[in-house]
mmCIF file of the C-alpha atoms, coordinates in Angstrom:
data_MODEL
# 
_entry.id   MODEL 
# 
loop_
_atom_site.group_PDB 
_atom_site.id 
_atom_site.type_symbol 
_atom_site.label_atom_id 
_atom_site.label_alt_id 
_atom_site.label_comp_id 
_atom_site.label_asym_id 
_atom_site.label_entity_id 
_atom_site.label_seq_id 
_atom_site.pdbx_PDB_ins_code 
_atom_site.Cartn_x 
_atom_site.Cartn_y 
_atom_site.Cartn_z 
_atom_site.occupancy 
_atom_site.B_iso_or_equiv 
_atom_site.pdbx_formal_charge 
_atom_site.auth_seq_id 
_atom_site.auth_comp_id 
_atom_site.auth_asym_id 
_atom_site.auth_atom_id 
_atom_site.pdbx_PDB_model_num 
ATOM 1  C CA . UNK A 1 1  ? 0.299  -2.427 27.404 1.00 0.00 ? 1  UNK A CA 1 
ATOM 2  C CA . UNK A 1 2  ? 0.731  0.178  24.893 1.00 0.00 ? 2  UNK A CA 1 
ATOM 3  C CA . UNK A 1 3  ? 3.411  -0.989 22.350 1.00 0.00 ? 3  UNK A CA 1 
ATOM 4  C CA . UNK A 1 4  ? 3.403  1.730  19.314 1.00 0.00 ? 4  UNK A CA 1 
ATOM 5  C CA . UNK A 1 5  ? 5.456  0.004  15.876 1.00 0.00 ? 5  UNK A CA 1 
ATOM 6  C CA . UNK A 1 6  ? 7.906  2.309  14.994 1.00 0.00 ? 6  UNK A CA 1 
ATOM 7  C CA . UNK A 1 7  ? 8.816  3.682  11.934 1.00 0.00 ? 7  UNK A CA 1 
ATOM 8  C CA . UNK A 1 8  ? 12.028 5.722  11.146 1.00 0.00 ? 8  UNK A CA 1 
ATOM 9  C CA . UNK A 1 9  ? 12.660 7.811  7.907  1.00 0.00 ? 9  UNK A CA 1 
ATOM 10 C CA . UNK A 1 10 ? 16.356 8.357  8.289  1.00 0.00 ? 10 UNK A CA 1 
ATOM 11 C CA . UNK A 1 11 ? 16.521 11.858 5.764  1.00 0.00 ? 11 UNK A CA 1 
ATOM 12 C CA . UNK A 1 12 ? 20.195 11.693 5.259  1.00 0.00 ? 12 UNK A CA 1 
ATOM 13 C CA . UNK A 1 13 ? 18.927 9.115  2.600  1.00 0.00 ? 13 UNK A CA 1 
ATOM 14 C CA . UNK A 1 14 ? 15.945 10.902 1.407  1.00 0.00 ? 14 UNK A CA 1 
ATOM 15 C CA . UNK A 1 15 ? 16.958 13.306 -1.707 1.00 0.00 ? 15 UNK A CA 1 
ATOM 16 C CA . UNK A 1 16 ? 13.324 13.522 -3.744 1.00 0.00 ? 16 UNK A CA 1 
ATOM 17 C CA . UNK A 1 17 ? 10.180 12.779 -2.688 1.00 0.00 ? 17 UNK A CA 1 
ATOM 18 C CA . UNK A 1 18 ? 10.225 10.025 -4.383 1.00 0.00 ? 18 UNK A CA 1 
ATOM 19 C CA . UNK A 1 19 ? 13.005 8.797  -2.449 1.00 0.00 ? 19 UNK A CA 1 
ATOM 20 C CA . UNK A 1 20 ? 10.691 9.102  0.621  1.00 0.00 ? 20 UNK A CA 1 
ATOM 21 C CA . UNK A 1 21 ? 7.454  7.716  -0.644 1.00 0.00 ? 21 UNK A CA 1 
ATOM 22 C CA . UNK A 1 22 ? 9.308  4.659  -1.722 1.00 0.00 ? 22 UNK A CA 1 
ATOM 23 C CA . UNK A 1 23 ? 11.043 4.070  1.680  1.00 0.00 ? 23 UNK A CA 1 
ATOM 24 C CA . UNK A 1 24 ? 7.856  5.256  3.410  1.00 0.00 ? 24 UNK A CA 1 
ATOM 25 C CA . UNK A 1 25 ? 5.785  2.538  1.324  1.00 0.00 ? 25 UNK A CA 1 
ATOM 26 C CA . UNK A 1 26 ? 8.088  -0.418 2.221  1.00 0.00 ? 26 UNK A CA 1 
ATOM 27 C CA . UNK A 1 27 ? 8.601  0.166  5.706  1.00 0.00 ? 27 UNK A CA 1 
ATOM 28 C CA . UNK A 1 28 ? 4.392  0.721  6.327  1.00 0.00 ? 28 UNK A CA 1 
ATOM 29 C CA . UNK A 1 29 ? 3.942  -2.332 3.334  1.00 0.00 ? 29 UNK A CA 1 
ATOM 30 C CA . UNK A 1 30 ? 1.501  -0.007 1.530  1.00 0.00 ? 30 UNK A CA 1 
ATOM 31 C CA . UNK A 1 31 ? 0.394  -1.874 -1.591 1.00 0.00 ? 31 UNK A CA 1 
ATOM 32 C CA . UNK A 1 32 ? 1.833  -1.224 -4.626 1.00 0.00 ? 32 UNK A CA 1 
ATOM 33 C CA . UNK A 1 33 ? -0.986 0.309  -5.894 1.00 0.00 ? 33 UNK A CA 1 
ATOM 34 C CA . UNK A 1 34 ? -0.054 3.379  -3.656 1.00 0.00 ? 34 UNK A CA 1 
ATOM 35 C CA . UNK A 1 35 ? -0.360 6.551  -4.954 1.00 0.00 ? 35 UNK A CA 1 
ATOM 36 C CA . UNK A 1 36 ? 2.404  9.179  -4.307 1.00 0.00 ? 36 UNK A CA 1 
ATOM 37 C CA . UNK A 1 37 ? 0.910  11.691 -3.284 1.00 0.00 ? 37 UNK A CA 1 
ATOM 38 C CA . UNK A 1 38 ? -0.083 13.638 -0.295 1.00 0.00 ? 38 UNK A CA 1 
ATOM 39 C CA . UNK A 1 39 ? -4.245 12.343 -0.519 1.00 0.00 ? 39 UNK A CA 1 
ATOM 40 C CA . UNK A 1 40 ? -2.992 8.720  -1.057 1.00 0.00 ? 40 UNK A CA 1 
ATOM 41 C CA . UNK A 1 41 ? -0.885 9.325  2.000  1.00 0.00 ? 41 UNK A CA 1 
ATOM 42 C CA . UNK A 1 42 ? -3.689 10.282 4.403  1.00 0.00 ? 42 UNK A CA 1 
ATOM 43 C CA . UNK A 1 43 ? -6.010 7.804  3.221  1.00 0.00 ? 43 UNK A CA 1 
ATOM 44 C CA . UNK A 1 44 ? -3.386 4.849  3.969  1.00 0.00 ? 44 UNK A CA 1 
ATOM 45 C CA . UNK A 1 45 ? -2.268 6.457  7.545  1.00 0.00 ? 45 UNK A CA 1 
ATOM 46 C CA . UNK A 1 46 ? -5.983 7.262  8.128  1.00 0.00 ? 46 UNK A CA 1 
ATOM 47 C CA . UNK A 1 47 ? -7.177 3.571  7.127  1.00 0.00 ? 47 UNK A CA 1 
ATOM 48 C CA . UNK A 1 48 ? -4.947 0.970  5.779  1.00 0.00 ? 48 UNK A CA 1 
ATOM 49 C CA . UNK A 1 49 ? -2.182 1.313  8.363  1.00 0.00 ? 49 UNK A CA 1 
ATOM 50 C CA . UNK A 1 50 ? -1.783 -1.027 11.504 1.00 0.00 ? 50 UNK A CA 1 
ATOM 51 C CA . UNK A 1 51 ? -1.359 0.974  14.500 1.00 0.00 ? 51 UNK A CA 1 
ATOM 52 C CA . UNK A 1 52 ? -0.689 2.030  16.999 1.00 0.00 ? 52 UNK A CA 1 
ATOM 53 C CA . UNK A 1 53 ? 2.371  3.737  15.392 1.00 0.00 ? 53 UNK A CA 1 
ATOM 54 C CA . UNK A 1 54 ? 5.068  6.005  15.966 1.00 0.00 ? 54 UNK A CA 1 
ATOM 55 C CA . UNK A 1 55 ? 6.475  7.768  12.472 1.00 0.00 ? 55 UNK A CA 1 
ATOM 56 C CA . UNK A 1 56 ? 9.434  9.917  13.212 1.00 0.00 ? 56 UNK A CA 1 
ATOM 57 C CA . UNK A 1 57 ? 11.484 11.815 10.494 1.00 0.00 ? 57 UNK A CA 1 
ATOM 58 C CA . UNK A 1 58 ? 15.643 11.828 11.692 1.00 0.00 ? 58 UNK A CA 1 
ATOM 59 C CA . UNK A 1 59 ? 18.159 14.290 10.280 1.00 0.00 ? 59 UNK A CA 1 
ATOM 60 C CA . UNK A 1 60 ? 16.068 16.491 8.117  1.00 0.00 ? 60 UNK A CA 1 
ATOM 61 C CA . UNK A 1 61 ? 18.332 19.608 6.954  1.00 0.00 ? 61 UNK A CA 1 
ATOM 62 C CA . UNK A 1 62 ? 16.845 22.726 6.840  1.00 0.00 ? 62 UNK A CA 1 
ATOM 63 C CA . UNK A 1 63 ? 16.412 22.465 3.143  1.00 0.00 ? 63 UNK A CA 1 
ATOM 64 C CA . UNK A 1 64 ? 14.597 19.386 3.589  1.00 0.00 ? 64 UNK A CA 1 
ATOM 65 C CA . UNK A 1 65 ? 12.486 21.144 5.923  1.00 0.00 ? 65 UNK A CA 1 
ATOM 66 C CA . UNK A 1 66 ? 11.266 23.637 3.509  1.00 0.00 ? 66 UNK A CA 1 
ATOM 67 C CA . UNK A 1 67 ? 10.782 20.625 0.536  1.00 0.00 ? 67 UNK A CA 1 
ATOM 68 C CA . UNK A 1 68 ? 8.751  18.386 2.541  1.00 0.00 ? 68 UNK A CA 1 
ATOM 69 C CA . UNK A 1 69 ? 6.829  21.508 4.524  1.00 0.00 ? 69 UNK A CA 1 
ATOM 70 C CA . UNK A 1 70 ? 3.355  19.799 2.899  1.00 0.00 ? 70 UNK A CA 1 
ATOM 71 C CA . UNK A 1 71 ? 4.482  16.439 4.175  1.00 0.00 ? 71 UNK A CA 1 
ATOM 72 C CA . UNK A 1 72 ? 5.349  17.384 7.720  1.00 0.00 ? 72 UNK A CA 1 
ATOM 73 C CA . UNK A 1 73 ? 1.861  19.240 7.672  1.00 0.00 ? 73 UNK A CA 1 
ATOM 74 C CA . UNK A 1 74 ? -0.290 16.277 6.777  1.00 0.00 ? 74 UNK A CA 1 
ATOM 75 C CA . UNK A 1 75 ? 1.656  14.269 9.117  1.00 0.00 ? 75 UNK A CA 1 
ATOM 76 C CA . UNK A 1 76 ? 0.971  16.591 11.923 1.00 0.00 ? 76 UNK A CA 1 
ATOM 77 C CA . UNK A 1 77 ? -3.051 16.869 11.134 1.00 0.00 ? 77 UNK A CA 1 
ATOM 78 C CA . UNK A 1 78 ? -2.739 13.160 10.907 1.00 0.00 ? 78 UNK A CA 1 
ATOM 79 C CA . UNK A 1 79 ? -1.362 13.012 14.247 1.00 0.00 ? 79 UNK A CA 1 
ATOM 80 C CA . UNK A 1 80 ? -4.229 15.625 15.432 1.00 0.00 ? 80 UNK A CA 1 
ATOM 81 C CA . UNK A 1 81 ? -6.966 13.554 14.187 1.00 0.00 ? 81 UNK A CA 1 
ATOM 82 C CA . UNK A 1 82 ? -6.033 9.810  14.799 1.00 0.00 ? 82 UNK A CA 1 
ATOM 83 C CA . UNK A 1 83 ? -5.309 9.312  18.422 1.00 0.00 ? 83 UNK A CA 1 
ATOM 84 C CA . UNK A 1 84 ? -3.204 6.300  17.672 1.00 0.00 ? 84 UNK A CA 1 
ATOM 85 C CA . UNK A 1 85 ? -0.570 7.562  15.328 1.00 0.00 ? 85 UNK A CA 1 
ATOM 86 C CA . UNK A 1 86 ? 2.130  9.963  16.606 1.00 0.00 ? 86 UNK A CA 1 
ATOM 87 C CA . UNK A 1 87 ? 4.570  11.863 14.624 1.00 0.00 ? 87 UNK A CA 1 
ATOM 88 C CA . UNK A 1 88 ? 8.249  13.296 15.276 1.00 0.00 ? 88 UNK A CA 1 
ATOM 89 C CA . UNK A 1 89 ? 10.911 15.186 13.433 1.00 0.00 ? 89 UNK A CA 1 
ATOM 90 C CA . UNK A 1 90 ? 13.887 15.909 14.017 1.00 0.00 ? 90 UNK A CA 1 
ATOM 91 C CA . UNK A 1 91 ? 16.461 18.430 12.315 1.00 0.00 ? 91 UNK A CA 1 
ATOM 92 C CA . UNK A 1 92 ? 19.935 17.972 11.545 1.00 0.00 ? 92 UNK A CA 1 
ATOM 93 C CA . UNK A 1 93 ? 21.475 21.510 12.324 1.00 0.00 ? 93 UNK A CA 1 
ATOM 94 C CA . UNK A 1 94 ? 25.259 20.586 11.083 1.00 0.00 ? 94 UNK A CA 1 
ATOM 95 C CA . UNK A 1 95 ? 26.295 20.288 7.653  1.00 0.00 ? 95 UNK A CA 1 
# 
């Protein structure tokens, strides 16, 4: 049976990346020597991180959107290259 942990990052609460690689680093208990940064990133998703695992971004604004473009990206060639890690987003289109 396929049963994927999943992992929300709610972006109403997300304001700076730091914001995100904090709440990203509890929810996946990354270590605290975690780097944050886009290469410290991919090496935990890539090799530290249980899976299989479903990350999904909820509420992004389009702002947001344009601020974590690099993010998004290495999530989505993360998803490419690991066949056990999937990743969603989702935008918030009200205000």
């Amino acid at each position: 049976m396929d049963s994927k942990r999943q992992i929300i990052i709610n972006f109403e609460h997300i304001k700076t990346i730091e914001d995100f690689y904090k709440d990203l680093a509890t929810k996946l208990d990354l270590p605290e020597y975690f780097g944050n940064n886009l290469d410290a990133l991919y090496d935990s998703l890539t090799g530290h991180v249980q899976t299989p695992i479903l990350i999904q971004f909820t509420n992004l604004n389009l702002q947001q959107l344009v601020t974590f473009e690099g993010l998004i990206d290495t999530f989505q060639e993360i998803e490419q290259e690991k066949g056990d890690i999937d990743f969603e987003y989702y935008i918030k289109l009200d205000n």
